[in-house]
Structures are given as C-alpha cells and as structure tokens.
Biotite code that builds the C-alpha atoms (Angstrom):
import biotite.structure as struc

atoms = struc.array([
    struc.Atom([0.000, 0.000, 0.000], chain_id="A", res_id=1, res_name="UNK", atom_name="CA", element="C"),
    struc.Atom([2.750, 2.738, 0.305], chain_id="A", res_id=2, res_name="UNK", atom_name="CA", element="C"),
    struc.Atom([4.406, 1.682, -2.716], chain_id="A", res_id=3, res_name="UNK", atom_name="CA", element="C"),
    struc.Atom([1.195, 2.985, -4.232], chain_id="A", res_id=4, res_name="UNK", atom_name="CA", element="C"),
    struc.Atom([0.689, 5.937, -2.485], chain_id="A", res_id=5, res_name="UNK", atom_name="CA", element="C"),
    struc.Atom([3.975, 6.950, -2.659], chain_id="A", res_id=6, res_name="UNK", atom_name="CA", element="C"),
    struc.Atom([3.945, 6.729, -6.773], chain_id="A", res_id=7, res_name="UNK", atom_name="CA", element="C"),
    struc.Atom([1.058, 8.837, -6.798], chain_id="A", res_id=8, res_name="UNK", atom_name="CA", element="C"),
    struc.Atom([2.643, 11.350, -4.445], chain_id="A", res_id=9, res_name="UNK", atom_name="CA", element="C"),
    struc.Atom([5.604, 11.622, -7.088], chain_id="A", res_id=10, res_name="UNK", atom_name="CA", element="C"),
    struc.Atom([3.254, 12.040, -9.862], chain_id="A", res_id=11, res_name="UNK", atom_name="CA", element="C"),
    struc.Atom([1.325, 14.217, -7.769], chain_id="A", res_id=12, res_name="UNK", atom_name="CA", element="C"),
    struc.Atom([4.100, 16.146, -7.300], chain_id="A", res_id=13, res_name="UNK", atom_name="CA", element="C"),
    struc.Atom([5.298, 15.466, -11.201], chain_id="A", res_id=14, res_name="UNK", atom_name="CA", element="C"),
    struc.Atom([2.383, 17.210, -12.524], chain_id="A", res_id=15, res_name="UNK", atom_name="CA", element="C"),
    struc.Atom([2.829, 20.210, -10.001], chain_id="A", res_id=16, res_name="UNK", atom_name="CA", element="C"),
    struc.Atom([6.112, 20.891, -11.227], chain_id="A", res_id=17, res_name="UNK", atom_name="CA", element="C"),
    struc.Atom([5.192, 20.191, -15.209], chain_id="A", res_id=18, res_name="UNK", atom_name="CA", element="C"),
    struc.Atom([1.857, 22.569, -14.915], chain_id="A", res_id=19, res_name="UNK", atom_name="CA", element="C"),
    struc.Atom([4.678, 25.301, -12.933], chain_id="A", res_id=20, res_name="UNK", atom_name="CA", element="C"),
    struc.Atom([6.708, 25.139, -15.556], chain_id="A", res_id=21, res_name="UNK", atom_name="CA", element="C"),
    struc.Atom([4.078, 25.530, -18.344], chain_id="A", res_id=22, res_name="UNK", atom_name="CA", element="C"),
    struc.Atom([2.001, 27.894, -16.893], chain_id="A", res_id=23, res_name="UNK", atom_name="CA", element="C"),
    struc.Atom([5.133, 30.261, -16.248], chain_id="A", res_id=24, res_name="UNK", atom_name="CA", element="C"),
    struc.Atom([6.440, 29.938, -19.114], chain_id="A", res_id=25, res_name="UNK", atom_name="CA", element="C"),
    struc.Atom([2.978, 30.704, -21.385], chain_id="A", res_id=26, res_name="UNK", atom_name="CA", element="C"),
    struc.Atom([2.472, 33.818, -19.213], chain_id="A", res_id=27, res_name="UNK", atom_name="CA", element="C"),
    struc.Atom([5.799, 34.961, -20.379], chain_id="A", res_id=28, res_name="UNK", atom_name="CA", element="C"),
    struc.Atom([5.431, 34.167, -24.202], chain_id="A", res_id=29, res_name="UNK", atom_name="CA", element="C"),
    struc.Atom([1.848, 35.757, -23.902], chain_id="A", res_id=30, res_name="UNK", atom_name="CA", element="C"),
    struc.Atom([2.344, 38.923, -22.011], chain_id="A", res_id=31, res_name="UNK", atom_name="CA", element="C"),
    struc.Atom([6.014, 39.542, -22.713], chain_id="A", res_id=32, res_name="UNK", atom_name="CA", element="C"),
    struc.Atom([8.213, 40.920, -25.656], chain_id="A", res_id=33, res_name="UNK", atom_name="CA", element="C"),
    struc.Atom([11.780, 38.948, -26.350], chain_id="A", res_id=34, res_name="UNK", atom_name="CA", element="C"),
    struc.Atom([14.141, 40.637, -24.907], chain_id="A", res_id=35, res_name="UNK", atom_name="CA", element="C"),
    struc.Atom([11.911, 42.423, -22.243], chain_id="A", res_id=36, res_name="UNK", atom_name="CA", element="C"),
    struc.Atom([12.478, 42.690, -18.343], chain_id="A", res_id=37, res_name="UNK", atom_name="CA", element="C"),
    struc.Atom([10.591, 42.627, -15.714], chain_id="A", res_id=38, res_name="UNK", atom_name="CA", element="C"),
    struc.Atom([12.672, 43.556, -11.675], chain_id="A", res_id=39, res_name="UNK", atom_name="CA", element="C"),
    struc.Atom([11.656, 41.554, -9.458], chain_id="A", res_id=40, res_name="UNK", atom_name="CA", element="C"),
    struc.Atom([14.846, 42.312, -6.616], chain_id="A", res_id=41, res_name="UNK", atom_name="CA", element="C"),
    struc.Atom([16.747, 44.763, -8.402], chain_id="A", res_id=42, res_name="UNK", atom_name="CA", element="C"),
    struc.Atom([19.245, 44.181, -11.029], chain_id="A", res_id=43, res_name="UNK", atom_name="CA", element="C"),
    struc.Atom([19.808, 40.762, -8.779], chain_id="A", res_id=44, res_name="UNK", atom_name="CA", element="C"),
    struc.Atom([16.804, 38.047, -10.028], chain_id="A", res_id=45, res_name="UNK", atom_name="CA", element="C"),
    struc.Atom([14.708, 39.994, -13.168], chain_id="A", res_id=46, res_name="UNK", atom_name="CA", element="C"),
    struc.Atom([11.882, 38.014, -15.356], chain_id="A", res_id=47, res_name="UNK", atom_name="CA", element="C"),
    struc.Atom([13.309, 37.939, -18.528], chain_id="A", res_id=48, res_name="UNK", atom_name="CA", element="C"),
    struc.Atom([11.938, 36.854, -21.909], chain_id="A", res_id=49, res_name="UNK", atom_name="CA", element="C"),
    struc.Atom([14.227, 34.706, -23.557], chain_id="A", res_id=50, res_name="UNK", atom_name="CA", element="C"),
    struc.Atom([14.365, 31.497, -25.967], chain_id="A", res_id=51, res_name="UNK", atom_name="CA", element="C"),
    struc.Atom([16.887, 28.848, -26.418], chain_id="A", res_id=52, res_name="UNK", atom_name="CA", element="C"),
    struc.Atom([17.223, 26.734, -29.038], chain_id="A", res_id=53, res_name="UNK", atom_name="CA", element="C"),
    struc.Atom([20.017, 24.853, -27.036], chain_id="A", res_id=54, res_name="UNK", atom_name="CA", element="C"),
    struc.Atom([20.957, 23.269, -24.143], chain_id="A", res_id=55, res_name="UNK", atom_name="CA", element="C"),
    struc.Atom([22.471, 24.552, -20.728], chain_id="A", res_id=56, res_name="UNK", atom_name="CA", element="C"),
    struc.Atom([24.741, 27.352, -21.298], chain_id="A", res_id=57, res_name="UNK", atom_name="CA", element="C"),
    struc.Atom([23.327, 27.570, -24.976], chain_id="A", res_id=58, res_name="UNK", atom_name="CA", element="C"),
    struc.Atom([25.239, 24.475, -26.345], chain_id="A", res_id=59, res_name="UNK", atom_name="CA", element="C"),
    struc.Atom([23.875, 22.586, -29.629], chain_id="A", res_id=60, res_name="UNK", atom_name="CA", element="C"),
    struc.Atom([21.853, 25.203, -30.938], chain_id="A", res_id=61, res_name="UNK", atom_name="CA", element="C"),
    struc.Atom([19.630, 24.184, -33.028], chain_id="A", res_id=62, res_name="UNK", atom_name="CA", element="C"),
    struc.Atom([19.910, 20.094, -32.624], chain_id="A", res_id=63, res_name="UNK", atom_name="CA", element="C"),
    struc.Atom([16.449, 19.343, -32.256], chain_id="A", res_id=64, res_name="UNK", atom_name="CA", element="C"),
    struc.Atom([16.499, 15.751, -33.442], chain_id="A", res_id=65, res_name="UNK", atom_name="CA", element="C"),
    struc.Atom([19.485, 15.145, -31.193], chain_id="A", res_id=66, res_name="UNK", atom_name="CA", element="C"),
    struc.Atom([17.273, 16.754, -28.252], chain_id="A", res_id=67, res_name="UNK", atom_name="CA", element="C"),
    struc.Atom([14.328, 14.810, -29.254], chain_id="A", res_id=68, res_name="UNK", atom_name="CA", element="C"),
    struc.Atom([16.477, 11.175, -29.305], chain_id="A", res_id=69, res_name="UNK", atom_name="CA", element="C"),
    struc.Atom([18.030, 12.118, -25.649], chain_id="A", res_id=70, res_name="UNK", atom_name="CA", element="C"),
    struc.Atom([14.985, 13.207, -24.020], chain_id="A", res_id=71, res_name="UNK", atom_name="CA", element="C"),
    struc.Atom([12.769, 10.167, -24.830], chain_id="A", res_id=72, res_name="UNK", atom_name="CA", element="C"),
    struc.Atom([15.961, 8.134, -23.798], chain_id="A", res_id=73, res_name="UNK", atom_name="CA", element="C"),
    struc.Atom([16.296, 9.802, -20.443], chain_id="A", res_id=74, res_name="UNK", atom_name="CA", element="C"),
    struc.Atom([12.450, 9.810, -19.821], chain_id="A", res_id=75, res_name="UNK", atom_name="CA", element="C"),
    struc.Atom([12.764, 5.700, -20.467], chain_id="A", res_id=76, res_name="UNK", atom_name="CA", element="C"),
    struc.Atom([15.655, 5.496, -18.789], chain_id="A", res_id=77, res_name="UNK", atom_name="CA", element="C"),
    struc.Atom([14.259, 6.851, -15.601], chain_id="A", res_id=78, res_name="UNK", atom_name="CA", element="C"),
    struc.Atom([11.152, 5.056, -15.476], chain_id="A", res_id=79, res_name="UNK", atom_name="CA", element="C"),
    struc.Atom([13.279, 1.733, -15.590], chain_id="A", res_id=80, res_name="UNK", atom_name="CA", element="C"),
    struc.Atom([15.641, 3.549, -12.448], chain_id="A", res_id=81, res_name="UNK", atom_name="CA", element="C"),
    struc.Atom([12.874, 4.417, -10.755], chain_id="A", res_id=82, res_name="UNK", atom_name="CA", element="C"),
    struc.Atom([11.213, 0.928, -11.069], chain_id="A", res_id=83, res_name="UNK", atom_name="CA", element="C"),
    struc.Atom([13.921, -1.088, -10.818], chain_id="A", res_id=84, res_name="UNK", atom_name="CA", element="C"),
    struc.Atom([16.681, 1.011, -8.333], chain_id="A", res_id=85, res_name="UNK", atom_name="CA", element="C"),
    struc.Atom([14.323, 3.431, -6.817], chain_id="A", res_id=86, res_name="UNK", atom_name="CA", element="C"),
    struc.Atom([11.482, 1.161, -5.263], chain_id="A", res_id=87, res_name="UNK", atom_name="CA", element="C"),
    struc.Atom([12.374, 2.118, -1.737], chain_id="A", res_id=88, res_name="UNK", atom_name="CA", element="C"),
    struc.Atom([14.049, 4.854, -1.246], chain_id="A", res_id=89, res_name="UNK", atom_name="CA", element="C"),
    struc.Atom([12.278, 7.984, -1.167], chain_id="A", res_id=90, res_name="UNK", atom_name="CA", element="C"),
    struc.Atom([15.436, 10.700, -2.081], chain_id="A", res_id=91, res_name="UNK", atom_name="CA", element="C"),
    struc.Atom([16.170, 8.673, -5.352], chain_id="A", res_id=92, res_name="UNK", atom_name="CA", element="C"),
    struc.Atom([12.126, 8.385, -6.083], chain_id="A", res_id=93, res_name="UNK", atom_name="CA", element="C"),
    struc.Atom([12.028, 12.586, -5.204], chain_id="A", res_id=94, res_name="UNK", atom_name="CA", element="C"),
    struc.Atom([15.079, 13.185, -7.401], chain_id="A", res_id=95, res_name="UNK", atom_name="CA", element="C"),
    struc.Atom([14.063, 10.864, -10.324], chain_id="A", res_id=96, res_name="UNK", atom_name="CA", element="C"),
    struc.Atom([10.718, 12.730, -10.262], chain_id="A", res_id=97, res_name="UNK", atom_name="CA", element="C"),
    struc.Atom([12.463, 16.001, -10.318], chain_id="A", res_id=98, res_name="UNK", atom_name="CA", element="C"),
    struc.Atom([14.278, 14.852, -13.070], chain_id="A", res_id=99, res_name="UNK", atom_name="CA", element="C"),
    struc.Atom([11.580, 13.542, -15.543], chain_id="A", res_id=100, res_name="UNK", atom_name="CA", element="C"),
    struc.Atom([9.413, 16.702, -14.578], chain_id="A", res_id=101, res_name="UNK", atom_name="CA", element="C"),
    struc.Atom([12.115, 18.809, -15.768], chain_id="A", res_id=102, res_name="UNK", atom_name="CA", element="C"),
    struc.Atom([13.194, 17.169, -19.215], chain_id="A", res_id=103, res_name="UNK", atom_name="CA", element="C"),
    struc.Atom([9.927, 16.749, -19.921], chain_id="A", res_id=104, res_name="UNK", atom_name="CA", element="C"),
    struc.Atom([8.890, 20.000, -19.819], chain_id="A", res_id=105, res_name="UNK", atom_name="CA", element="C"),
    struc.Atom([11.830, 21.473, -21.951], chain_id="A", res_id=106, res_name="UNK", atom_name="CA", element="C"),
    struc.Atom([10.998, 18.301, -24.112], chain_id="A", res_id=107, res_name="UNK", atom_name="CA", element="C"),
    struc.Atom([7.229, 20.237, -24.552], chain_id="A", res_id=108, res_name="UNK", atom_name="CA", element="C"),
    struc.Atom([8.688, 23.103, -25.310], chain_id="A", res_id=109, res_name="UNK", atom_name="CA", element="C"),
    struc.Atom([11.272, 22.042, -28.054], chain_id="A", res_id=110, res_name="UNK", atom_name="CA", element="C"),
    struc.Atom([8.384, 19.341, -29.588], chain_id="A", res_id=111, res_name="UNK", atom_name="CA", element="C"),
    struc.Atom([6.233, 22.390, -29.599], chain_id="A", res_id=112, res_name="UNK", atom_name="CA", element="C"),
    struc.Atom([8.055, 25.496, -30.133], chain_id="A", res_id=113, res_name="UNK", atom_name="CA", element="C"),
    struc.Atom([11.768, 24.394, -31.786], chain_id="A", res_id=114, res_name="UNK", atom_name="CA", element="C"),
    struc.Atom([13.111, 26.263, -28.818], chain_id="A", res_id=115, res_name="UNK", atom_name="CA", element="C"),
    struc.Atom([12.311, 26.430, -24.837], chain_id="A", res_id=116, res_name="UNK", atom_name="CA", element="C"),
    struc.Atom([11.156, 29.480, -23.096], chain_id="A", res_id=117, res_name="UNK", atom_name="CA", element="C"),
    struc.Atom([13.766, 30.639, -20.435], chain_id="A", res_id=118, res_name="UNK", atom_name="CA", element="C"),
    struc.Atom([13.037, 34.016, -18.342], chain_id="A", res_id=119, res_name="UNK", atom_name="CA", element="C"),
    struc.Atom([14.182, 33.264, -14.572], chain_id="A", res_id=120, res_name="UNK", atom_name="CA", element="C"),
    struc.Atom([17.513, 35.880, -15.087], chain_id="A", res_id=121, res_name="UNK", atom_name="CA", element="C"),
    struc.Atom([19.786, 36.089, -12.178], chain_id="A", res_id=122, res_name="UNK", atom_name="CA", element="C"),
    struc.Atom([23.136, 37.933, -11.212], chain_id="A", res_id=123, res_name="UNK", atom_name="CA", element="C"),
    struc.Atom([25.111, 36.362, -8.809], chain_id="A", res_id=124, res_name="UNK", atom_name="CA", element="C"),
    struc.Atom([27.923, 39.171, -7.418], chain_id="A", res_id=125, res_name="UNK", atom_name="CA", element="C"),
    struc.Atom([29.256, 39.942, -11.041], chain_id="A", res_id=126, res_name="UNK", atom_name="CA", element="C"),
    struc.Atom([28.087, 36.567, -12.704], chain_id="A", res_id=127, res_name="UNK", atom_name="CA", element="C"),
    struc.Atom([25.323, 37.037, -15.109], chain_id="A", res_id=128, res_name="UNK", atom_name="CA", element="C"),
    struc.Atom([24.023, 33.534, -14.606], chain_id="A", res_id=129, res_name="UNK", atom_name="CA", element="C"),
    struc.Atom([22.672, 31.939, -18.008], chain_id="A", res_id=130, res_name="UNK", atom_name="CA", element="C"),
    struc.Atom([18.501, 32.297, -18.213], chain_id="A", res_id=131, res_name="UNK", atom_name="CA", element="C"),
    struc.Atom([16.320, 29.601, -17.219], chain_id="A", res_id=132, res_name="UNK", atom_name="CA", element="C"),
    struc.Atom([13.129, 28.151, -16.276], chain_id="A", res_id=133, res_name="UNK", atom_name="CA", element="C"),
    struc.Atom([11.474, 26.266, -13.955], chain_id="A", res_id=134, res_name="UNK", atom_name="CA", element="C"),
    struc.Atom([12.019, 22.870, -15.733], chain_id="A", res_id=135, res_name="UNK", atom_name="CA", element="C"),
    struc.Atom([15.800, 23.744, -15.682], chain_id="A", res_id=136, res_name="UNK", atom_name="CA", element="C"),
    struc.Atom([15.346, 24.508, -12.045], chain_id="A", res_id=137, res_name="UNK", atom_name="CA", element="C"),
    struc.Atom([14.078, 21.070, -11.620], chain_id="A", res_id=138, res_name="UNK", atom_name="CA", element="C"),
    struc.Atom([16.657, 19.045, -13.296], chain_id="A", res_id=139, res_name="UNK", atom_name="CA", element="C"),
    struc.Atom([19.541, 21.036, -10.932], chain_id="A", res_id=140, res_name="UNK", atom_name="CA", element="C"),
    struc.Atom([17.218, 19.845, -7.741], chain_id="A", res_id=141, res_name="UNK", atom_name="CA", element="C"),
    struc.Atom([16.958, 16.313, -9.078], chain_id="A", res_id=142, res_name="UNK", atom_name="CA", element="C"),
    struc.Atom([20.873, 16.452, -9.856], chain_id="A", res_id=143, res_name="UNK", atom_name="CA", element="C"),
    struc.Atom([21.119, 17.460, -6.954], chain_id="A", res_id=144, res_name="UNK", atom_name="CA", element="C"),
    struc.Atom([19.297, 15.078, -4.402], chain_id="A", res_id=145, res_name="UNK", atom_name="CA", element="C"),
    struc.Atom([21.043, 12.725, -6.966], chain_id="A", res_id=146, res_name="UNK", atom_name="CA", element="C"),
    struc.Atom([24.268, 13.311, -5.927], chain_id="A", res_id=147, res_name="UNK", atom_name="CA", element="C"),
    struc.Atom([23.098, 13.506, -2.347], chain_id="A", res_id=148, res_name="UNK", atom_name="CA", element="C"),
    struc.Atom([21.972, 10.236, -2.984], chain_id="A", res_id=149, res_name="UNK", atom_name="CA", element="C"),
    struc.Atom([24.410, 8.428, -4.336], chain_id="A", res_id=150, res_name="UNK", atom_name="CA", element="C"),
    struc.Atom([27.628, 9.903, -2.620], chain_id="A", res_id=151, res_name="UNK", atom_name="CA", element="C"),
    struc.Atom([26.444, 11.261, 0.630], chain_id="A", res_id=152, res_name="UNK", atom_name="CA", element="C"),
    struc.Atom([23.768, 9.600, 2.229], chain_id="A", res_id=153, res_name="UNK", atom_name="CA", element="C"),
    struc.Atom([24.345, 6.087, 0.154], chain_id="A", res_id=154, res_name="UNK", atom_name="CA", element="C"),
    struc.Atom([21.041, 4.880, 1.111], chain_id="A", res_id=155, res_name="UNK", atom_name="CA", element="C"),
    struc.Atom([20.630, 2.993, -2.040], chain_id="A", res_id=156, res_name="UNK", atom_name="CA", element="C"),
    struc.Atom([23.794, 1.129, -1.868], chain_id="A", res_id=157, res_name="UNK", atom_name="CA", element="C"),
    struc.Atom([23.208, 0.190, 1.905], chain_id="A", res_id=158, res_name="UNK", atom_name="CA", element="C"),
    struc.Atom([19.221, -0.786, 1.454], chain_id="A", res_id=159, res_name="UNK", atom_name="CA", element="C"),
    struc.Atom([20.220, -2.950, -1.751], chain_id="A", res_id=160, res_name="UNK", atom_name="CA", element="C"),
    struc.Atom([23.099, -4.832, 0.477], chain_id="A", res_id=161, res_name="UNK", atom_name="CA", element="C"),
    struc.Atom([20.599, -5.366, 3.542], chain_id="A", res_id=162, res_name="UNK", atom_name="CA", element="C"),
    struc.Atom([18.227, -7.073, 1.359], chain_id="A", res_id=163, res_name="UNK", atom_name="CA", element="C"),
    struc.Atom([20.882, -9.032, -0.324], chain_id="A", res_id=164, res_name="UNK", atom_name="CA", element="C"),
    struc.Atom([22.248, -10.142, 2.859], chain_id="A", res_id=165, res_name="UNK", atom_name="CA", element="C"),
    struc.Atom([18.675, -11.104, 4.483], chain_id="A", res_id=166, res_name="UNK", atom_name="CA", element="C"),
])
C-alpha cells in the first residue's frame, strides 16, 4: 500500500512541477516581448523573456532531433531507475521525479516550439548567470538530491546490500 501511495505522491508532485513550468512559461510568451524585463529584486533576479534553441549554457543550438532522441531516452531510462533502483528509497524516487518533470517539460517546449522558453535571469555578485526556467530549475534539484543520494547519504547502496544479505 505505500508503494502505491507513494507513486502517486511523485506524480502528484510530477504534474505540479510540469503545470509550474508551463504555466510560467505561457504567461511569459503571452504577455512579454523577447528581450523584455521585468525587476523583481533589483538588477539581482529579473523576469526575462528569452528562448533557447540549445541546451544549458546555450550548447547545440539548433539540434532538435538530437534533443528529441536524448529526451525520450532519459524519460525511459528513468522510469526503468525508478522501477527497478528506486522502489524504496524515497530521495532517489524525489530526485528521479524532479528529473523527468524537468526534461519533460523542456521536451514540450522544443516538440512544440523548436526552442524552450527561459526568463528566470539572475546575477550572482558579477556573474550574469545563463537564463532559465522552472524545468531547468528542476533538473539542478533532481541532480542534486542525486548526488546527495548516491555519494552522501548512500542509502541505495546500503538498502540494496541489507536485502541481499537477508
């Protein structure tokens, strides 16, 4: 019974972070210019319009088909981690679902659009961090509570040996 309940919490919590990242990012197509900016605290975190017909940092511009082929492999990929590696442990589950929510909504926007809507624009000290979205936002969590995963905590390691061992 919490196997169940705990799948539909991560697609519960899948869909919140999919309709987030749509919902922002129509609201920025439809009442924003390219280009425009919006303050939100100062010169430090503005709402800026932006597309990107790349990845992080604006790498492979313009590789759709090459986005396309990754994403769907990813998206497989961690269904068959989450089913197979990720039964019981709740940080990998959380981070896997982090992960798919975020790649698949870029993967909306470049199926839709050719490009992905980007307009969270911060500056960190001097840094003019790259724009992103909420998606992107959710891929750095799930990388995150990733590597928590796997190299600090090691939960998945040690629950795989206990059952081995029992």
């Amino acid at each position: 019974m919490l196997k169940e309940y705990r799948i539909v919490q991560m697609l519960i919590t899948a869909a919140g972070i999919l309709a987030l990242d749509q919902i922002t990012k129509f609201l920025v197509v439809r009442y924003m210019e390219i280009g425009q900016s919006i303050p939100v605290f100062g010169k430090y975190l503005e709402i800026t319009s932006h597309r990107n017909q790349g990845a992080a940092w604006g790498m492979f511009q313009g590789q759709m088909i090459f986005f396309y082929l990754v994403t769907v492999v990813v998206l497989a990929l961690l269904v068959f981690i989450y089913k197979k590696e990720a039964r019981n442990n709740f940080t990998a589950q959380l981070a896997i679902t982090f992960l798919f929510a975020g790649a698949l909504g870029n993967f909306i926007d470049r199926v839709l659009f050719q490009e992905v809507v980007d307009f969270i624009d911060v500056l960190i000290i001097n840094y003019d961090f790259p724009i992103f979205n909420v998606a992107d936002s959710a891929l750095t969590i799930g990388v995150i509570l990733m590597i928590i995963e796997v190299f600090i905590t090691g939960k998945g390691d040690k629950d795989a040996k206990h059952k081995s061992h029992s």
